[in-house]
C-alpha positions as CSV (number, residue, x, y, z in Angstrom):
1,X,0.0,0.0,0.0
2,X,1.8,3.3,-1.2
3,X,0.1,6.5,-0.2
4,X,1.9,9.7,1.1
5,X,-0.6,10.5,3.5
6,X,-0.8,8.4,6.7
7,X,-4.2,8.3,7.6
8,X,-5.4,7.0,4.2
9,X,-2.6,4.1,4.7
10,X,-3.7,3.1,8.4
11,X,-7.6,3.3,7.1
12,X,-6.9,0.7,4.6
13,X,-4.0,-1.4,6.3
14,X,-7.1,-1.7,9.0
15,X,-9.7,-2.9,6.8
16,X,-7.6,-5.0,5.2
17,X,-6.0,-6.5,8.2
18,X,-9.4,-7.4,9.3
19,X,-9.7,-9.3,6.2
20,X,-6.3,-11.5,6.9
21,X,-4.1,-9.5,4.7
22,X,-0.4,-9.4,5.2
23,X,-0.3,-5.4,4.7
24,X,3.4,-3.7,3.9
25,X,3.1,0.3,3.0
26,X,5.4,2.8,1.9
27,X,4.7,6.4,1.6
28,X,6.7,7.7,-2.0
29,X,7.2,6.6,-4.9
30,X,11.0,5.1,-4.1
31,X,10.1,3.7,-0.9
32,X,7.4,2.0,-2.8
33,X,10.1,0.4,-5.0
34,X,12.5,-0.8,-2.7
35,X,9.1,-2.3,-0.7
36,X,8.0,-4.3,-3.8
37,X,11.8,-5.3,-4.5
38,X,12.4,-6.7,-1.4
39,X,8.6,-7.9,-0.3
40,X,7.8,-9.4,-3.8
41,X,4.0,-8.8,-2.6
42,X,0.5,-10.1,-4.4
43,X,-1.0,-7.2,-5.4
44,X,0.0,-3.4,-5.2
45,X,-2.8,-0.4,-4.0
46,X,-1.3,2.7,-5.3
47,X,-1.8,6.6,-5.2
48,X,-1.6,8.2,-8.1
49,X,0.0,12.1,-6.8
50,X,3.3,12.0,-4.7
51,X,5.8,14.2,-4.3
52,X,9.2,12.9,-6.1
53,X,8.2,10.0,-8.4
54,X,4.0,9.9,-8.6
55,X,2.3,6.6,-8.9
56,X,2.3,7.0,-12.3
57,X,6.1,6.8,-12.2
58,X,5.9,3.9,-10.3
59,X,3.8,2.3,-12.2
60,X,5.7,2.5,-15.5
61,X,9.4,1.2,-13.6
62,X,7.5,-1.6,-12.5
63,X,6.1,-2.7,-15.9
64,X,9.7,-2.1,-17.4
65,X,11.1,-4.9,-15.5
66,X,10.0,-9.0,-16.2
67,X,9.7,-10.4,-13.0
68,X,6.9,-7.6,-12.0
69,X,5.5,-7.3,-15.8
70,X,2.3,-9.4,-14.2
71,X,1.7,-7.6,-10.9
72,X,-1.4,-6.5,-10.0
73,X,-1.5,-2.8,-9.4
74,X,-4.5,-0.8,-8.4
75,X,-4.3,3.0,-8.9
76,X,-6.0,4.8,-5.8
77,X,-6.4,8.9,-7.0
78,X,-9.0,11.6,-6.2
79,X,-8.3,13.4,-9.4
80,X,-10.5,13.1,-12.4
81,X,-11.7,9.2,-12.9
82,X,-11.8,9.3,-17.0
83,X,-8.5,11.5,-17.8
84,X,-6.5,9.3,-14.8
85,X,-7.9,5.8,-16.2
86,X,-6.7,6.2,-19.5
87,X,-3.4,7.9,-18.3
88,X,-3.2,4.5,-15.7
89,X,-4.2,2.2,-18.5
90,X,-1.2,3.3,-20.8
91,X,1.2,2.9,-18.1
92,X,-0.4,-0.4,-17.1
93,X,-2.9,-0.4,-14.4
94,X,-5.0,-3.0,-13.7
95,X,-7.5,-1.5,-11.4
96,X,-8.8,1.1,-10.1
97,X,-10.0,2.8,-7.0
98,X,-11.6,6.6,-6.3
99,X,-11.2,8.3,-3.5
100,X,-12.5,7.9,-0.7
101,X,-12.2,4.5,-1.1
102,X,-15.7,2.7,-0.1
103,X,-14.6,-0.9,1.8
104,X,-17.0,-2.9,0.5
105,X,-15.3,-2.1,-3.1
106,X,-11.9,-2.2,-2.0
107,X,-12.0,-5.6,-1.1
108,X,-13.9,-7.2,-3.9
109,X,-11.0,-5.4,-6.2
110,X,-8.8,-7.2,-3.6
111,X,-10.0,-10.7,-3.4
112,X,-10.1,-10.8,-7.4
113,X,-7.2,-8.9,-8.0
114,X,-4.9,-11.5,-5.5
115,X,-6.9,-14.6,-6.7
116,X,-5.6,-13.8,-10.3
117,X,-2.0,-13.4,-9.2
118,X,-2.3,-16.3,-7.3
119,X,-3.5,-18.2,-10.2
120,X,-0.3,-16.8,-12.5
121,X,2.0,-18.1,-9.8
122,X,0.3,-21.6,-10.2
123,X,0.7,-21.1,-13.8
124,X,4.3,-20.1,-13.8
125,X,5.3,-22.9,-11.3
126,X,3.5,-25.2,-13.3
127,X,5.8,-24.4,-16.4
128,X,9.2,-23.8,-14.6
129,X,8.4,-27.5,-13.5
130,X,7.8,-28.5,-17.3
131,X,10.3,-27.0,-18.5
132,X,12.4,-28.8,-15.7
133,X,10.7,-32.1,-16.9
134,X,11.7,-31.4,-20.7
135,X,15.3,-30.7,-19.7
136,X,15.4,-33.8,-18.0
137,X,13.5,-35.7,-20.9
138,X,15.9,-34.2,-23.4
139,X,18.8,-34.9,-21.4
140,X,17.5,-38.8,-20.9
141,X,16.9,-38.7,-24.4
142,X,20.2,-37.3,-25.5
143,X,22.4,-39.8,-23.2
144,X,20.2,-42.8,-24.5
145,X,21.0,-41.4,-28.0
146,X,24.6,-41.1,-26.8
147,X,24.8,-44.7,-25.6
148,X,22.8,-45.9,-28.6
149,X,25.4,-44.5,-31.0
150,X,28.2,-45.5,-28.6
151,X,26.7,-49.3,-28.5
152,X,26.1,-49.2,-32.2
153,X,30.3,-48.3,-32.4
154,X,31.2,-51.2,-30.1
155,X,29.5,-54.1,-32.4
156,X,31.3,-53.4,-34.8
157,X,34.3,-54.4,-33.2
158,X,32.8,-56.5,-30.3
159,X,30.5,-59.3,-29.8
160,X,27.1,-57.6,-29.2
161,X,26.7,-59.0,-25.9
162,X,29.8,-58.1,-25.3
163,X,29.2,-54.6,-26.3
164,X,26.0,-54.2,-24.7
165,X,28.0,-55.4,-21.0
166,X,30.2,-52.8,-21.7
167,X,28.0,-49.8,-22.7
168,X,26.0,-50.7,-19.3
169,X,28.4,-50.9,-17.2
170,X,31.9,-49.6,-18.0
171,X,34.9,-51.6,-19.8
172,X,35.5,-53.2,-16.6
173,X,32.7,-55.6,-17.1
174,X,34.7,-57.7,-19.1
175,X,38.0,-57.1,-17.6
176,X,37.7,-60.0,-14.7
177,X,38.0,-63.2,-15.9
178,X,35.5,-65.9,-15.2
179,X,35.1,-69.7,-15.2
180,X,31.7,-70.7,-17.0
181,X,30.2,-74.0,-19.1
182,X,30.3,-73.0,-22.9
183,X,29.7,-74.7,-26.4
184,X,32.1,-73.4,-28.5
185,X,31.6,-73.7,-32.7
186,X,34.3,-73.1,-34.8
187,X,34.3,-72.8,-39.2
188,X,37.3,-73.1,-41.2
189,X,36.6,-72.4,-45.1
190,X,38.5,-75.8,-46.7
191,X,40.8,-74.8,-50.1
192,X,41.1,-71.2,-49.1
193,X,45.0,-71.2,-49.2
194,X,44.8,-72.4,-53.0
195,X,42.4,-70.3,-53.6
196,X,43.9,-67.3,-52.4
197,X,47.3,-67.8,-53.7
198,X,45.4,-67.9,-57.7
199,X,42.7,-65.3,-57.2
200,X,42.6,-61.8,-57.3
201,X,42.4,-60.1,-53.7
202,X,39.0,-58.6,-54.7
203,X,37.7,-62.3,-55.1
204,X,39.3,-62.9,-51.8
205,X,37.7,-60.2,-49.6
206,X,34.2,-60.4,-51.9
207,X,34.3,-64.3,-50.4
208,X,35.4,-63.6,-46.8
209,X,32.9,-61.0,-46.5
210,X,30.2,-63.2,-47.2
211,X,31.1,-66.0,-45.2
212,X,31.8,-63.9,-42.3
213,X,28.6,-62.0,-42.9
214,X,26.7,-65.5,-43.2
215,X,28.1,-66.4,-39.5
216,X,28.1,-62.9,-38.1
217,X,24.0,-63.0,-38.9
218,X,22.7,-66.5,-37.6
219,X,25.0,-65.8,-34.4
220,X,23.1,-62.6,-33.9
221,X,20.1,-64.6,-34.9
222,X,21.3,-67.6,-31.8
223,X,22.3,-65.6,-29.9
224,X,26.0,-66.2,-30.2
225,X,29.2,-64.1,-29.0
226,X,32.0,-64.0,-31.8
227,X,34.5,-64.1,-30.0
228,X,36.8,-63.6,-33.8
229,X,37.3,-64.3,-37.5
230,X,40.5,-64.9,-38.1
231,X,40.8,-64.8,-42.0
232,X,39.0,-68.0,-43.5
233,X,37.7,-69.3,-39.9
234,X,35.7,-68.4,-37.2
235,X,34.9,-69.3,-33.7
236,X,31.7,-68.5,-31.9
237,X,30.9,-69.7,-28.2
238,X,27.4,-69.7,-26.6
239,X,26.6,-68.7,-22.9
240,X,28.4,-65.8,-22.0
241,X,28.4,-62.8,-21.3
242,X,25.2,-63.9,-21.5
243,X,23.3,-66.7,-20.6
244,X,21.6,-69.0,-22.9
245,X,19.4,-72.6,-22.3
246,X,21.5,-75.6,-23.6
247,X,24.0,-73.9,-24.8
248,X,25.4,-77.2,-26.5
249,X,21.6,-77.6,-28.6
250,X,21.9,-73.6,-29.5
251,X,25.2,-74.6,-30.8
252,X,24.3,-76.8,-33.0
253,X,21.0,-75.0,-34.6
254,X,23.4,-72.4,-34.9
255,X,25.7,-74.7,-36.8
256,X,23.5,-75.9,-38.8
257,X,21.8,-72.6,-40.0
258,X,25.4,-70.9,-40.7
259,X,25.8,-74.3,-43.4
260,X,22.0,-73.4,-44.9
261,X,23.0,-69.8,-45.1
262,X,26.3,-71.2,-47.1
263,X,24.9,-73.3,-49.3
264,X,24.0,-70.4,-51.8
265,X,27.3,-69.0,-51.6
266,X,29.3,-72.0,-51.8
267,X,27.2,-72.8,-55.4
268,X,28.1,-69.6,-56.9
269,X,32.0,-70.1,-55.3
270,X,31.6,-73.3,-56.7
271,X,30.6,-72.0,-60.6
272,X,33.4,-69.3,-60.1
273,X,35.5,-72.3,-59.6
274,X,37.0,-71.7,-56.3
275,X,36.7,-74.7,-55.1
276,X,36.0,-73.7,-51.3
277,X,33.5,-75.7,-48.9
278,X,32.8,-75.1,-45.2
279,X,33.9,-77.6,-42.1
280,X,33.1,-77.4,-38.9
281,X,33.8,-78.5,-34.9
282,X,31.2,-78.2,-31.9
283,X,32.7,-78.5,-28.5
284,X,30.9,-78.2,-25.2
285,X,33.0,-77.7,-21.9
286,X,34.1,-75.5,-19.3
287,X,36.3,-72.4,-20.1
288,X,37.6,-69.2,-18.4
289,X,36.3,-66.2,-20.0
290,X,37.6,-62.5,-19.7
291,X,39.8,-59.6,-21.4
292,X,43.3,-60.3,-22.8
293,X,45.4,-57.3,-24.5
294,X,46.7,-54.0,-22.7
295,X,45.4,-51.2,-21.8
296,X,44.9,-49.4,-25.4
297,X,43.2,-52.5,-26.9
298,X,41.5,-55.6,-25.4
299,X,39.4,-58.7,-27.1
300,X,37.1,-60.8,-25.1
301,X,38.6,-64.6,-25.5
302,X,38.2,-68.0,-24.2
303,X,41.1,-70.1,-22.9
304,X,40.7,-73.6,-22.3
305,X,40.4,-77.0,-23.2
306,X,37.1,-77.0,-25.2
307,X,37.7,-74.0,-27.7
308,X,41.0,-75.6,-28.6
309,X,39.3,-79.1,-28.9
310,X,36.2,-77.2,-31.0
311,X,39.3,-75.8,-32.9
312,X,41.2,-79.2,-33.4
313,X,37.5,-81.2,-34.4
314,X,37.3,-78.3,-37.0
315,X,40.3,-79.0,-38.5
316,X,39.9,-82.7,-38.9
317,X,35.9,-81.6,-41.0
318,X,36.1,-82.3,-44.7
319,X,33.7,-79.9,-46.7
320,X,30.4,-79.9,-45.7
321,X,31.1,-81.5,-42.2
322,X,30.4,-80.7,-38.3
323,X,32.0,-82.7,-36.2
324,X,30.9,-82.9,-32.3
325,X,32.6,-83.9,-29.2
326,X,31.3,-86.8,-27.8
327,X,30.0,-84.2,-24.7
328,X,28.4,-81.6,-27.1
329,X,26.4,-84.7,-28.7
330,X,25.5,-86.1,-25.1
331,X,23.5,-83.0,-24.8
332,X,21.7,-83.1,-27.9
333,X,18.2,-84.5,-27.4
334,X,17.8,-87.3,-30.1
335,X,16.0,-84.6,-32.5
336,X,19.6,-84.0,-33.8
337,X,21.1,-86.9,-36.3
338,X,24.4,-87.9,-35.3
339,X,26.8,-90.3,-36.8
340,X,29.6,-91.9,-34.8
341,X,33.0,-91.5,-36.0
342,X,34.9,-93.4,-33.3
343,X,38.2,-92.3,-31.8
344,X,40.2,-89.3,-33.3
345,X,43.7,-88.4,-32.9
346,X,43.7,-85.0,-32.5
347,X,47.0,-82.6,-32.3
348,X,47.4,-81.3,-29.0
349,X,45.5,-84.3,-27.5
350,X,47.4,-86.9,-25.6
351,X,44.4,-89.5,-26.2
352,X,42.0,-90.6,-29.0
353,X,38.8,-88.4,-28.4
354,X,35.3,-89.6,-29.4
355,X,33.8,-87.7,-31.8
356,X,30.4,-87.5,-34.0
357,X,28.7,-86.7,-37.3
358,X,26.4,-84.0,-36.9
359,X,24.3,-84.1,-40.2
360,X,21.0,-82.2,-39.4
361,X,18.0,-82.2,-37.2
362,X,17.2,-80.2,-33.8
C-alpha cells in the first residue's frame, strides 16, 4: 500500500488486516520500489500524486522490469476518474480505485485482483516444472541417443553382448575373468589357401565377406558371441556374457543354420570355380572367459580345453562336415542326427577323443 498521507494508509492497512491481509506500506514513490523489491508482494494499492516519483512513475518502472511485468496494481487517485484511467491504462494499471475509497469495493478489487495473481503463480510454477521435466527428458533422451550410437560403435568391433555389458556398465565388465560351461563352434573355409594364392584379392575379400557375414548374422540370430574371425575361420561360443538354455543344442542350430545360409554361396563359389567348402567342430566344456590385450586395446577370449578341442574337431571336417565332441552330442536331445566316428587323434591331445557326425536335425 503506497500513499503519502498516513491516515489513508492506516484506514486501509485496517480494513484489510481485518480481512487477513499481510499489509506492507510505503509512503513515495522510491520507498514503494524498494518495498516491492524486497517484499515481492501479491498485489500493489497505489496513489496516483506524490511528491518525487507519482504513482504514475511507479507504475511504469514496475512494468519495465520481467519479474513484475504481471503484478497486479491498483491505482487509488481523487483526481479526475476518465482522464487518470486512461493515463493509468497506458502505463499499465489493472484496477482502479476513487477516493475515498468505499470498503465494500476495496476488497472485492482485492480478493479478485490476489486470486488472479495467485493463479499466474500456479501457472508459472506449473511451467518452470515442465520446463524442468523437458530438460530432463531431453537430457535422458540425448544420453540414450549417446549410448545408442556408442553401443552401435562397439559391435562393430565386439560381440554384441559383449558390447551391450560394456555400454552398461563400463569396460570393466569384461576385464575379470570368469570360469563358465560353454559350447564353442568353430568354421574353417576348406581350399582357401589355394584359392587365395590364384585369385585376385577382390575375389578374396568379396568371399570372406560373405562367409563372415553368413556367421556374423545367424550368431546374432542364436544368440552367439563372436569371439573372432580370423581370416578364413571363425569361432563362436554360446553362454556368456550372457546366458543362454542348452548352450550345447543352440550350438548346433546355430551350426547348422550358418551351413544353410552357405549353401547359396558355396554354389556360386563353386561356378566361379574356387573350389572352397565349409567344415566345422562343436565342442561343449568349461572355459575361463575374460579380457586379454593391454590397456589401449582388449578382445574378449576364451582359454581352455574346449575351444581348442572345438578348434582341433574343425580342423579334422572335410567340406560340408560338423564334427561334435562326444560331450556336445550327449546333450543333444535325439531330434539331432548324429553319426559316430569313433576315436580321433587329434594334435594337442594326448588321447583318442570320441567324436560324432552332426548331419542335421534339432
Amino acid at each position: 500500500m503506497v500513499d503519502d498521507q498516513p491516515d489513508n494508509v492506516q484506514l486501509l492497512a485496517d480494513l484489510l488486516t481485518l480481512e487477513g491481509y499481510a499489509i506492507e506500506t510505503a509512503s513515495s514513490g522510491q520507498a514503494a520500489l524498494d518495498a516491492i523489491a524486497r517484499a515481492a508482494p501479491d498485489l500493489v494499492l497505489l496513489d496516483v500524486v506524490m511528491p518525487g516519483l507519482s504513482g504514475l512513475d511507479v507504475l511504469r518502472r514496475l512494468r519495465a522490469e520481467p519479474r513484475f511485468a504481471a503484478l497486479p496494481v491498483v491505482l487509488v487517485t481523487a483526481l479526475d476518474p476518465d482522464t487518470e484511467r486512461v493515463n493509468g491504462l497506458e502505463a499499465g494499471a489493472d484496477d482502479f480505485l476513487g477516493k475515498p475509497v468505499n470498503g465494500s469495493e476495496l476488497l472485492a478489487r482485492v480478493r479478485s485482483l490476489v486470486r488472479v495473481k495467485q493463479l499466474f503463480d500456479r501457472v508459472q510454477a506449473q511451467a518452470a516444472e515442465l520446463k524442468a521435466l523437458n530438460e530432463d527428458l531431453e537430457r535422458r533422451v540425448a544420453d540414450k541417443v549417446a549410448e545408442v550410437e556408442r553401443l552401435s560403435k562397439l559391435k562393430r568391433f565386439l560381440a554384441p553382448q559383449v558390447a551391450a555389458r560394456v555400454a552398461l556398465d563400463g569396460a570393466d565388465s569384461i576385464l575379470a575373468s570368469h570360469r563358465r560351461e560353454i559350447a564353442v563352434v568353430f568354421f574353417d573355409l576348406r581350399g582357401f589357401t589355394a584359392f587365395s594364392e590364384r585369385c585376385e584379392p577382390e575375389d578374396v575379400l568379396r568371399v570372406l565377406r560373405e562367409f563372415h557375414h553368413a556367421v556374423g548374422t545367424e550368431s546374432q540370430r542364436f544368440s552367439g558371441t563372436i569371439e573372432r574371425f580370423v581370416g578364413d575361420g571363425a569361432m563362436v561360443f554360446f553362454n556368456d556374457p550372457e546366458p543362454v538354455p542348452e548352450p550345447s543344442v543352440q550350438a548346433a542350430r546355430f551350426a547348422l543354420a550358418v551351413f544353410a545360409a552357405c549353401r547359396e554361396p558355396l554354389e556360386r563359389w563353386r561356378r566361379e570355380g574356387f573350389g572352397l567348402e565349409v567344415g566345422s567342430g562343436l565342442a561343449y566344456g568349461y572355459a575361463t572367459l575374460g579380457a586379454v590385450g593391454f590397456s589401449d586395446r582388449y578382445d574378449y577370449a576364451v582359454v581352455g580345453t574346449v575351444a581348442n578341442l572345438a578348434s582341433r574337431l574343425c580342423a579334422e571336417a572335410r567340406g560340408g562336415e560338423i564334427i561334435a565332441s562326444a560331450r556336445a552330442a550327449a546333450a543333444l536331445p535325439a531330434s539331432f542326427r548324429l553319426e559316430p566316428m569313433g576315436p580321433l587323434a587329434l594334435k594337442g591331445f594326448r588321447d583318442p577323443v570320441e567324436a560324432f557326425r552332426l548331419t542335421g536335425g534339432g
